[in-house]
Jmol script that loads the backbone (N, CA, C; Angstrom):
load data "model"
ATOM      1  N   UNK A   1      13.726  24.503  25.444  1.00  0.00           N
ATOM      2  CA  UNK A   1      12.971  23.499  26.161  1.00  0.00           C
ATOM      3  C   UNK A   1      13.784  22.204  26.173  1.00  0.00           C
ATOM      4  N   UNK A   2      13.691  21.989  27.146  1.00  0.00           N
ATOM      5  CA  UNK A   2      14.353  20.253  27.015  1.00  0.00           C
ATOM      6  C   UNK A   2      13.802  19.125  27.385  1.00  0.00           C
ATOM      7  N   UNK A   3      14.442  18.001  27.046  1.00  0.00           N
ATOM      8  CA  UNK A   3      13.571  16.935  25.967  1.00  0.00           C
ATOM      9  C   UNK A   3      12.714  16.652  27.232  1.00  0.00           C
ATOM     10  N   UNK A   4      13.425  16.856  28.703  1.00  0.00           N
ATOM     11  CA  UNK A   4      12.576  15.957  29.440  1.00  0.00           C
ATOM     12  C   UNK A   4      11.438  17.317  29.400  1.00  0.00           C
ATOM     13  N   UNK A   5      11.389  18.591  29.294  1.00  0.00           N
ATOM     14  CA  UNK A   5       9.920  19.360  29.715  1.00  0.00           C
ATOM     15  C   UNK A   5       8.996  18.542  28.255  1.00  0.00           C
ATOM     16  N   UNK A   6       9.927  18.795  27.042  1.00  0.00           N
ATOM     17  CA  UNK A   6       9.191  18.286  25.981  1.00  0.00           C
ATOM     18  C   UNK A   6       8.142  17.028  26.637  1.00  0.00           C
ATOM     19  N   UNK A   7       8.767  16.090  27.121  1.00  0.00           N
ATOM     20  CA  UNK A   7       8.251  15.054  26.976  1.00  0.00           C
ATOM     21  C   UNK A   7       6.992  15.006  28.344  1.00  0.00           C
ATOM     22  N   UNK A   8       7.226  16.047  29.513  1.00  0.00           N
ATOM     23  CA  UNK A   8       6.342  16.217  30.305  1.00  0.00           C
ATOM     24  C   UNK A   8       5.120  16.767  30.080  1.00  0.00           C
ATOM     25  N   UNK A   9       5.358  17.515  28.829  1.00  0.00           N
ATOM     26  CA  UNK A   9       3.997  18.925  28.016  1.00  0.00           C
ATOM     27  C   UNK A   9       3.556  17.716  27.253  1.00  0.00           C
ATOM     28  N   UNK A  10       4.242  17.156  26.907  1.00  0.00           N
ATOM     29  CA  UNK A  10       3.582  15.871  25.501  1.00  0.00           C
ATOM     30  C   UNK A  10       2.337  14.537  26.762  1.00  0.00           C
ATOM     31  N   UNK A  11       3.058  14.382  26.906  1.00  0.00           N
ATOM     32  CA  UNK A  11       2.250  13.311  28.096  1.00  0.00           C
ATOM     33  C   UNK A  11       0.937  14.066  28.734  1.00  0.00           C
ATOM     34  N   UNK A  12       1.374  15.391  29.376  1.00  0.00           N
ATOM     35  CA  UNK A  12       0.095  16.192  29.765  1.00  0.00           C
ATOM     36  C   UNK A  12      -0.873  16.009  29.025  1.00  0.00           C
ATOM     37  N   UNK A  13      -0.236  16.762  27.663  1.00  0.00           N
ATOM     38  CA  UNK A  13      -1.121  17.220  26.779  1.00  0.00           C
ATOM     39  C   UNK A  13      -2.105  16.035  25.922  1.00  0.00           C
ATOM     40  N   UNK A  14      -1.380  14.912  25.782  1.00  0.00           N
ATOM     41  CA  UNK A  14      -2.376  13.970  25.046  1.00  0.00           C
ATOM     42  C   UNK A  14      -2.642  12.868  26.032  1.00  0.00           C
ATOM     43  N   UNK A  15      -2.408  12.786  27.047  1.00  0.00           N
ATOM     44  CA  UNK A  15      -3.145  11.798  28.491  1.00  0.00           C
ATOM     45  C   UNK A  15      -1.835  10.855  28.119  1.00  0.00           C
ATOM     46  N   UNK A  16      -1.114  10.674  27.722  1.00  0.00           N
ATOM     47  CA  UNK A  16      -0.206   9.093  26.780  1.00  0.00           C
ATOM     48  C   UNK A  16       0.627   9.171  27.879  1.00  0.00           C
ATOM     49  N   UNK A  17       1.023   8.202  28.319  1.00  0.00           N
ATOM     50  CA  UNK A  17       2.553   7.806  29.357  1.00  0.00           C
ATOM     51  C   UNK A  17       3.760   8.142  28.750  1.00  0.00           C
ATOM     52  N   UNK A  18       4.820   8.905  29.292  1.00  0.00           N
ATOM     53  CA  UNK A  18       5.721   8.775  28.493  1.00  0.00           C
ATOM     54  C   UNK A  18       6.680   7.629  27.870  1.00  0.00           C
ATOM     55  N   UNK A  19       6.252   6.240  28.245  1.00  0.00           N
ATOM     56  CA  UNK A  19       7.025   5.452  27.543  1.00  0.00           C
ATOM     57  C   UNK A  19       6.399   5.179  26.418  1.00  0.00           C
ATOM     58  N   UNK A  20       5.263   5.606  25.837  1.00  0.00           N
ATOM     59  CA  UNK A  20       4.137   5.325  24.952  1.00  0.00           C
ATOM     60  C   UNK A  20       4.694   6.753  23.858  1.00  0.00           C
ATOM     61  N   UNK A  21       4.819   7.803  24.524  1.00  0.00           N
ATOM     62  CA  UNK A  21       5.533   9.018  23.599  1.00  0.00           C
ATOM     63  C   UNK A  21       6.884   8.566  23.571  1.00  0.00           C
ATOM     64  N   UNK A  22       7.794   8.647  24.095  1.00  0.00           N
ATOM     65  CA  UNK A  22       9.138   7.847  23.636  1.00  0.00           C
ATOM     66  C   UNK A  22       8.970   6.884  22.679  1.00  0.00           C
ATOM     67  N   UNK A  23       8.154   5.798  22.484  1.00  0.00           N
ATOM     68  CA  UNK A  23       8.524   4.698  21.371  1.00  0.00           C
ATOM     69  C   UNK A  23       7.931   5.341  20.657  1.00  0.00           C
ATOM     70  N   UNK A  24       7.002   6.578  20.401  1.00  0.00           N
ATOM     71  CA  UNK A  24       6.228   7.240  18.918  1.00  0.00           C
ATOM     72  C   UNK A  24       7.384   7.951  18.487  1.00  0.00           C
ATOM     73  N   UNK A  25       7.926   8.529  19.404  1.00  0.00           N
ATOM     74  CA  UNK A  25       9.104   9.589  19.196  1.00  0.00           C
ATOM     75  C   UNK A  25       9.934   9.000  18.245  1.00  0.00           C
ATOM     76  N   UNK A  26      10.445   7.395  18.814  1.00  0.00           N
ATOM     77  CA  UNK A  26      12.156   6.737  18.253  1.00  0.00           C
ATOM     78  C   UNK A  26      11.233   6.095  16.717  1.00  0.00           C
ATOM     79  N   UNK A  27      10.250   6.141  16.387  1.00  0.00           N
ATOM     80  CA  UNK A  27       9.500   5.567  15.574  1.00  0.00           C
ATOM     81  C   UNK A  27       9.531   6.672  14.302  1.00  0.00           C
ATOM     82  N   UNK A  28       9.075   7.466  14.737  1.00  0.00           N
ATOM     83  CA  UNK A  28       9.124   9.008  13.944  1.00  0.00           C
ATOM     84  C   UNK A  28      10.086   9.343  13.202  1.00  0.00           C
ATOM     85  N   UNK A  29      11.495   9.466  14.409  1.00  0.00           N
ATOM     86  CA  UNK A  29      12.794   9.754  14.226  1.00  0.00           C
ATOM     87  C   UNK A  29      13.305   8.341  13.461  1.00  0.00           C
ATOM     88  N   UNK A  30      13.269   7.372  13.515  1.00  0.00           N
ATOM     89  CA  UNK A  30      13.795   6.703  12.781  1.00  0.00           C
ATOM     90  C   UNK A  30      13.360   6.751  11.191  1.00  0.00           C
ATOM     91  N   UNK A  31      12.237   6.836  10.796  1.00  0.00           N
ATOM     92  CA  UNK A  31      10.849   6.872   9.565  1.00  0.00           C
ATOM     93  C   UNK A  31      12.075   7.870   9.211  1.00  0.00           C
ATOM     94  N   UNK A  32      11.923   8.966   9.394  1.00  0.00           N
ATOM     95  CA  UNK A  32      12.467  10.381   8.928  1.00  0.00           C
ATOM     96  C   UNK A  32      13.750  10.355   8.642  1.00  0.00           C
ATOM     97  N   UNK A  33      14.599   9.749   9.544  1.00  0.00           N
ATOM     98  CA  UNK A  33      15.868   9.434   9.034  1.00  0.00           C
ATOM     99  C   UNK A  33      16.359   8.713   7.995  1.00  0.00           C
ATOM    100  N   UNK A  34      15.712   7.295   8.085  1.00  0.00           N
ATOM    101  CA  UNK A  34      15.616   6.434   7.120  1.00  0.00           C
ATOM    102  C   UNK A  34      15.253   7.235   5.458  1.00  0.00           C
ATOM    103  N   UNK A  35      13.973   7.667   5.387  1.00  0.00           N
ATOM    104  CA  UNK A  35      13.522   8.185   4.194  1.00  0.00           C
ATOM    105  C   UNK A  35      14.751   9.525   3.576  1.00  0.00           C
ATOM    106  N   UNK A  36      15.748   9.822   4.634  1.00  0.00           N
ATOM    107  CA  UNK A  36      17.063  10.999   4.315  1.00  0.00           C
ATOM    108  C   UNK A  36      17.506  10.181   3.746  1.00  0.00           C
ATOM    109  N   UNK A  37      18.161   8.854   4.417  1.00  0.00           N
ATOM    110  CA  UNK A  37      19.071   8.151   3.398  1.00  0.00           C
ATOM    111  C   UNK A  37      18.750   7.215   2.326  1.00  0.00           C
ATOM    112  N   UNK A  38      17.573   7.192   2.509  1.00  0.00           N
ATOM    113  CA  UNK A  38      16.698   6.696   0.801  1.00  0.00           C
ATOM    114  C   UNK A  38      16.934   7.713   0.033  1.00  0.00           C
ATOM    115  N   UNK A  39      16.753   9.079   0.358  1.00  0.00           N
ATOM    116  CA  UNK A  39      16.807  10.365  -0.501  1.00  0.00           C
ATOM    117  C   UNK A  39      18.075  10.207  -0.887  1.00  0.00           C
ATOM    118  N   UNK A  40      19.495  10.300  -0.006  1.00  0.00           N
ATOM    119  CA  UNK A  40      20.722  10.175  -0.452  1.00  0.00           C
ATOM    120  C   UNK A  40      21.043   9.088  -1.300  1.00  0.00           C
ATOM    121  N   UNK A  41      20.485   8.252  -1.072  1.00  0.00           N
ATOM    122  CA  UNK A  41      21.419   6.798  -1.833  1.00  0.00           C
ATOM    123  C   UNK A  41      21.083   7.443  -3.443  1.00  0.00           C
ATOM    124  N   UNK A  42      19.465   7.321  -3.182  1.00  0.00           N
ATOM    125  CA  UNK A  42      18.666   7.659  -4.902  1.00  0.00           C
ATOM    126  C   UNK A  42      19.387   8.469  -5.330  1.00  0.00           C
ATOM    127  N   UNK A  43      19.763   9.973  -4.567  1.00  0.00           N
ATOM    128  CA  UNK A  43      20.786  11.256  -5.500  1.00  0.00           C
ATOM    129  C   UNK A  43      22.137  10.774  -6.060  1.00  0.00           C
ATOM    130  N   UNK A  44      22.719   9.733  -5.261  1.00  0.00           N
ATOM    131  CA  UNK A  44      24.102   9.534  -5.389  1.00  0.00           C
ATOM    132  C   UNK A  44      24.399   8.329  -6.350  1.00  0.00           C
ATOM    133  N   UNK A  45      23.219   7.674  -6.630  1.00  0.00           N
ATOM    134  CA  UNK A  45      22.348   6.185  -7.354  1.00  0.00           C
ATOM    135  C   UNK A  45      23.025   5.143  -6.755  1.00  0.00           C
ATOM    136  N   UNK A  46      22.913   4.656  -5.664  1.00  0.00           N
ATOM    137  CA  UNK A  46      22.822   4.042  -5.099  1.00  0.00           C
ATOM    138  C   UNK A  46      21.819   2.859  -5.069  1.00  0.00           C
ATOM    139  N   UNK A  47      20.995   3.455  -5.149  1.00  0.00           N
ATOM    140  CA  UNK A  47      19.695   3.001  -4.812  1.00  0.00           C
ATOM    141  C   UNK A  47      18.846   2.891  -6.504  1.00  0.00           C
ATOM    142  N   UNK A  48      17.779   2.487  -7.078  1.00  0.00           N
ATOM    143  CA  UNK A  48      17.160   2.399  -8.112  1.00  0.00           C
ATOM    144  C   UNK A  48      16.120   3.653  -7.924  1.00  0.00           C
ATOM    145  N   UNK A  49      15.294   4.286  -8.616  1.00  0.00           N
ATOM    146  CA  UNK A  49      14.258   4.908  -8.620  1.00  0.00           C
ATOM    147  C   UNK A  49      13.730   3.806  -8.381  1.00  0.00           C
ATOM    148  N   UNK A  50      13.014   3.188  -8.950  1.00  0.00           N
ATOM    149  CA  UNK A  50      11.626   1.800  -7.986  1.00  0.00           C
ATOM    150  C   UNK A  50      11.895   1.758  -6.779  1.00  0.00           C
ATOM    151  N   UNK A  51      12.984   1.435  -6.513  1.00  0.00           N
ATOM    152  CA  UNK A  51      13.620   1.170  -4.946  1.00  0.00           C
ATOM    153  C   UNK A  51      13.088   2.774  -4.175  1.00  0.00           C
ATOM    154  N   UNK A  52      13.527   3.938  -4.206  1.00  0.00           N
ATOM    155  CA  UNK A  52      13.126   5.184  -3.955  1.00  0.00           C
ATOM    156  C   UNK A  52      11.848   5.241  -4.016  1.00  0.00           C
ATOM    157  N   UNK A  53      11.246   4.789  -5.265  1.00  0.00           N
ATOM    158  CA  UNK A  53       9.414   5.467  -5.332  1.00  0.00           C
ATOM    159  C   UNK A  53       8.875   4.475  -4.397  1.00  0.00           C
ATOM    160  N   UNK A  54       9.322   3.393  -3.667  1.00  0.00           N
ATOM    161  CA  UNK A  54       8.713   2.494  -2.591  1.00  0.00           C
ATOM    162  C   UNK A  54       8.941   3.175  -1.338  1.00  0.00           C
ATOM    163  N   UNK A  55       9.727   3.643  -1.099  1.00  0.00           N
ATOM    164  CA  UNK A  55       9.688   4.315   0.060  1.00  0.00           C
ATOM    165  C   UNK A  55       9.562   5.785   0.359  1.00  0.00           C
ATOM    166  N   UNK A  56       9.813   6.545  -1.057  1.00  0.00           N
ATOM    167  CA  UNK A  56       9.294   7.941  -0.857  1.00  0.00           C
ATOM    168  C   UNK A  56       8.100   8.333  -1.926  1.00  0.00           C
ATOM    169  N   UNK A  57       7.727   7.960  -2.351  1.00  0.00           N
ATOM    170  CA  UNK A  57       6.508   7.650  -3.435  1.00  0.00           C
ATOM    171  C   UNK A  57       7.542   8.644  -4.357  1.00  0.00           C
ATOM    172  N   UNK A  58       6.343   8.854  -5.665  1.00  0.00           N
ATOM    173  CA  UNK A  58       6.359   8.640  -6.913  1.00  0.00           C
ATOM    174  C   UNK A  58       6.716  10.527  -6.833  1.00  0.00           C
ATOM    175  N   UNK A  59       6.019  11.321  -6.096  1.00  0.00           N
ATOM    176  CA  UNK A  59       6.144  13.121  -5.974  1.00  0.00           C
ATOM    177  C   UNK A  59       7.060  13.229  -5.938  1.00  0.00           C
ATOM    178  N   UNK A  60       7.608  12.565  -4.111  1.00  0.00           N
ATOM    179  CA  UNK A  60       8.821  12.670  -3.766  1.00  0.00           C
ATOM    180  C   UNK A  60       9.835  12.842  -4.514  1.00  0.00           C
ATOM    181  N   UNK A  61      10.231  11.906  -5.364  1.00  0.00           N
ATOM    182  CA  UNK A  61      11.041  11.071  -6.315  1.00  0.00           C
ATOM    183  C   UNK A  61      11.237  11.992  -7.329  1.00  0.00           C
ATOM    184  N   UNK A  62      10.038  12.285  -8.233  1.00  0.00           N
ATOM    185  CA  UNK A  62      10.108  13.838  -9.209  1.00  0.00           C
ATOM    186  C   UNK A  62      10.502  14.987  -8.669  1.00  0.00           C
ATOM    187  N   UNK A  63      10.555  15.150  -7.822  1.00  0.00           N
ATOM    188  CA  UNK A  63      10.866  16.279  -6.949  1.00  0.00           C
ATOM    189  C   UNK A  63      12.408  16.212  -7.182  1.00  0.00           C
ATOM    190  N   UNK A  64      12.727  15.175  -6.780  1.00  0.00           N
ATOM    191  CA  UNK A  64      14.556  14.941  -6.317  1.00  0.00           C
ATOM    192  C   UNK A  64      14.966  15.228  -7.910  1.00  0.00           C
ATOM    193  N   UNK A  65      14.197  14.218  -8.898  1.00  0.00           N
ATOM    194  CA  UNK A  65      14.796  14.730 -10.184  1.00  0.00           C
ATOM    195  C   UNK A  65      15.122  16.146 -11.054  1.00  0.00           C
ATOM    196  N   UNK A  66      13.552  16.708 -10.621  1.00  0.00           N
ATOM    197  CA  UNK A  66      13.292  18.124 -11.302  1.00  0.00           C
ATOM    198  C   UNK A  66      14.627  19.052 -10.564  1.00  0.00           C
ATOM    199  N   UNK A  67      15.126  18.981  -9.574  1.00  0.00           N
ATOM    200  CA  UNK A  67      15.796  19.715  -8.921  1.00  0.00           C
ATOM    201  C   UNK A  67      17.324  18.787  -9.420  1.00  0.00           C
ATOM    202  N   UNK A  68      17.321  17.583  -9.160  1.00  0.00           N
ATOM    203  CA  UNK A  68      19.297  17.487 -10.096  1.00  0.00           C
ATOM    204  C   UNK A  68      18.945  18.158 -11.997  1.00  0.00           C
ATOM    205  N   UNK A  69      17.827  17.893 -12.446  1.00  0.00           N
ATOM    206  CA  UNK A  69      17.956  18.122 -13.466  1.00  0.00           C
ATOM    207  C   UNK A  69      18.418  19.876 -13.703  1.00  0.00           C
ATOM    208  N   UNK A  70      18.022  20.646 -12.667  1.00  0.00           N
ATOM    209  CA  UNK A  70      17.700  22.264 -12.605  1.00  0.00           C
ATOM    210  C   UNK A  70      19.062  22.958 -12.572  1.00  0.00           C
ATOM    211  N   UNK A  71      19.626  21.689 -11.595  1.00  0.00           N
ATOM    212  CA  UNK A  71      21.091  21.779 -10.777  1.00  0.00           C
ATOM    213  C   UNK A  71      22.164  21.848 -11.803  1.00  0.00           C
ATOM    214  N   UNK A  72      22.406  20.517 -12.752  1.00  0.00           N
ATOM    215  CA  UNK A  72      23.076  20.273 -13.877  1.00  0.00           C
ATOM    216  C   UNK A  72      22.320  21.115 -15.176  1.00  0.00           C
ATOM    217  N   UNK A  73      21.555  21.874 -15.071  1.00  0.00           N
ATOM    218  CA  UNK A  73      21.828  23.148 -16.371  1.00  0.00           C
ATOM    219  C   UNK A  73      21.677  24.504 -16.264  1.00  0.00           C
ATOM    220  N   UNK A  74      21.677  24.331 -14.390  1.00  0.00           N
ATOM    221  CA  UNK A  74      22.487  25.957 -13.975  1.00  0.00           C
ATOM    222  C   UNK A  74      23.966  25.789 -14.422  1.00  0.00           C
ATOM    223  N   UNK A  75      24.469  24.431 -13.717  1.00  0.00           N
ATOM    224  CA  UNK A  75      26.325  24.340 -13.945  1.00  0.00           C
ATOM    225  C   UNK A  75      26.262  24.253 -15.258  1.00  0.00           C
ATOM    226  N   UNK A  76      25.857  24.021 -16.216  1.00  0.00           N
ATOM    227  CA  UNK A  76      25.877  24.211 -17.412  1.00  0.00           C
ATOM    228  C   UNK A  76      26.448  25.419 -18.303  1.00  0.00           C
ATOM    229  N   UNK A  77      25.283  26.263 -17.642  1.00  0.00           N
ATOM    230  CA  UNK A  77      24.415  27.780 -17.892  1.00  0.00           C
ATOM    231  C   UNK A  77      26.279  28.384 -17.380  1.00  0.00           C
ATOM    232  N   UNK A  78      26.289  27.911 -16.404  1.00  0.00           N
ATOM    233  CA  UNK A  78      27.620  28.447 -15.543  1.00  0.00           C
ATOM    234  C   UNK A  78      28.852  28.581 -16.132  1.00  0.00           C
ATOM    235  N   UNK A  79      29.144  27.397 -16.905  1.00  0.00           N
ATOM    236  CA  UNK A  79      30.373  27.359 -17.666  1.00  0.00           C
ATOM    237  C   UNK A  79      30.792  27.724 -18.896  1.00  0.00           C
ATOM    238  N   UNK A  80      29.484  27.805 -19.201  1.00  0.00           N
ATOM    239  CA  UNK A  80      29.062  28.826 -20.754  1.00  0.00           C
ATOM    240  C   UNK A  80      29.524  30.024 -20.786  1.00  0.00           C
ATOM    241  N   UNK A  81      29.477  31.016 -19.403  1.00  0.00           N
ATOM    242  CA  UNK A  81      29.776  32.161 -19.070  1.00  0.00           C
ATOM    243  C   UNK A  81      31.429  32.224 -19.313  1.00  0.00           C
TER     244      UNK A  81
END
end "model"
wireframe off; spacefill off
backbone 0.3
color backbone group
């Protein structure tokens, strides 16, 4: 499908003009992008956890940890071998 049918089915479908779905769209896409490179900075520490739990809350954030923590004592587990 392409973006312009996308954006013709989207307009149909919720009555909205498409310049009204375009700025939800670049709004969306930006949110989502942004919160990737909050995710990256925090993995790489860049960034603070406070700084991270403000923009991806507090789950988010445990999430990213429980998984480097999982990460660094597989490679662990790994070199033991």
């Amino acid at each position: 499908m392409s973006v312009l049918q996308a954006l013709r089915f989207l307009a149909e479908q919720t009555g909205q003009d498409e310049e009204t779905i375009l700025a939800r769209a670049l709004r969306l896409g930006l949110d989502l992008l942004y919160r990737e490179v909050v995710e990256q900075a925090f993995i790489e520490g860049a960034i603070s956890r406070e700084e991270a739990v403000a923009v991806l809350g507090e789950e988010r954030v445990a999430e990213i940890e429980y998984a480097r923590q999982a990460l660094a004592e597989d490679i662990i587990r790994g070199l033991e071998m």
